[in-house]
C-alpha positions, -999 to +999 in steps of 0.1 A: -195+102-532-172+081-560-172+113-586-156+146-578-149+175-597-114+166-603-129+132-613-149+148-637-121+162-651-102+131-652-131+114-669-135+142-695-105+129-710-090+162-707-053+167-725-041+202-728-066+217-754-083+183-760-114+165-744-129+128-754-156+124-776-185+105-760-178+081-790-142+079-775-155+077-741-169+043-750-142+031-768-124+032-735-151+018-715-154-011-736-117-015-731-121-014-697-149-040-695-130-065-722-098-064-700-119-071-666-135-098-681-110-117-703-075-095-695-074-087-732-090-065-754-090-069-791-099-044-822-129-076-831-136-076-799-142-039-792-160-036-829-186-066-816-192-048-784-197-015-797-215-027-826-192-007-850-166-017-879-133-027-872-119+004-895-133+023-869-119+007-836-086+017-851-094+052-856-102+052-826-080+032-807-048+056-825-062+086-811-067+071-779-030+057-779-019+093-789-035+105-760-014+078-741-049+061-726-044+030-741-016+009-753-022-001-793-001-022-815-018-030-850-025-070-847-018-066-808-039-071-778-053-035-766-048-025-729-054+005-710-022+030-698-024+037-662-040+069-671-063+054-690-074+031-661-085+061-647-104+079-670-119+046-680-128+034-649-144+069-638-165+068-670-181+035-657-186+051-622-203+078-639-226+049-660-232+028-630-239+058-608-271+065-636-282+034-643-285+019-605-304+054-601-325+049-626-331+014-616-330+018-578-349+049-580-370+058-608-380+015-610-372+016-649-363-025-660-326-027-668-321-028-700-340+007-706-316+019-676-290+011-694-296+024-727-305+055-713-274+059-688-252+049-721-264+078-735-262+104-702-227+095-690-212+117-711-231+146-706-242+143-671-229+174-651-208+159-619-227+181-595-259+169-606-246+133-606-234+134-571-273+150-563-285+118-584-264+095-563-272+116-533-310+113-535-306+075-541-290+072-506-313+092-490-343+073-504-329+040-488-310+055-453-337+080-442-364+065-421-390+091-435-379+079-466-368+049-470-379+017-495-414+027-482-413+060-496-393+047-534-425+015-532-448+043-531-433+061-559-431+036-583-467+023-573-480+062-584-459+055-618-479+022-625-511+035-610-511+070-617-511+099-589-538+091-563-538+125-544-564+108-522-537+084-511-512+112-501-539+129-481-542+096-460-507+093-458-500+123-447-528+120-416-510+085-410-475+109-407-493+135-385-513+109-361-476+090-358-453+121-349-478+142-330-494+117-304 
């Protein structure tokens, strides 16, 4: 498992008496994505991103430097404290966790997957993301399950549920384990 308890903790943001805002959350994660990709972050570059005005980057980038996640300097490049890191890095976990589960899994096209795991990151319970993350490794590793079993699925999501199929299946299963 990459989340934990503690991790959910640390990705929470949590400062005596304080949590992050799911707004704040992506603040940081933009951060985080701007530094991996061009090893600077900027308050333009983070408004773009995040579609959002530049007044509000800098709201937001104060409280976050308050909170000694990230390192902010008006007219300065924005980078992420060590703690920061962290948090920032287990909120894209978290994000990457959903949408490759909703993806791998569930067969929804990408960009859905990633609107919708935008959105559930910061609410998603870490016990029920390390059941979602779970069940996706189950669905590929176990040889009852396996691709075979997730084609299946997403074949009754196009077609619609065929209980006439499962009933063959499931005589296939029998025939195969009880010779």
């Amino acid at each position: 498992m990459i989340y934990s308890t503690l991790g959910a903790s640390i990705a929470m943001g949590l400062v005596p008496g304080h949590q992050l805002t799911s707004s704040l959350e992506d603040y940081l994660e933009a951060v985080l994505f701007l530094v991996r990709r061009g090893r600077v972050a900027r308050v333009r570059d983070i408004a773009r991103r995040l579609a959002v005005g530049m007044p509000s980057v800098t709201s937001a980038l104060k409280i976050l430097s308050k909170r000694k996640l990230v390192n902010y300097d008006p007219y300065e490049v924005i980078t992420l404290t060590d703690r920061g890191r962290e948090v920032a890095e287990r909120i894209a976990q978290r994000h990457d966790v959903l949408r490759r589960f909703l993806t791998d899994v569930l067969g929804v096209d990408a960009e859905t997957a990633e609107t919708n795991a935008c959105r559930m990151e910061h609410s998603i319970d870490s016990t029920v993301l390390e059941r979602l993350e779970s069940f996706a490794e189950f669905t590929h590793r176990c040889p009852r399950a396996g691709d075979d079993w997730v084609a299946r699925f997403l074949e009754s999501c196009s077609e619609g549920p065929d209980r006439r199929h499962c009933r063959d299946c499931l005589e296939e299963f029998r025939r195969q384990t009880n010779p």
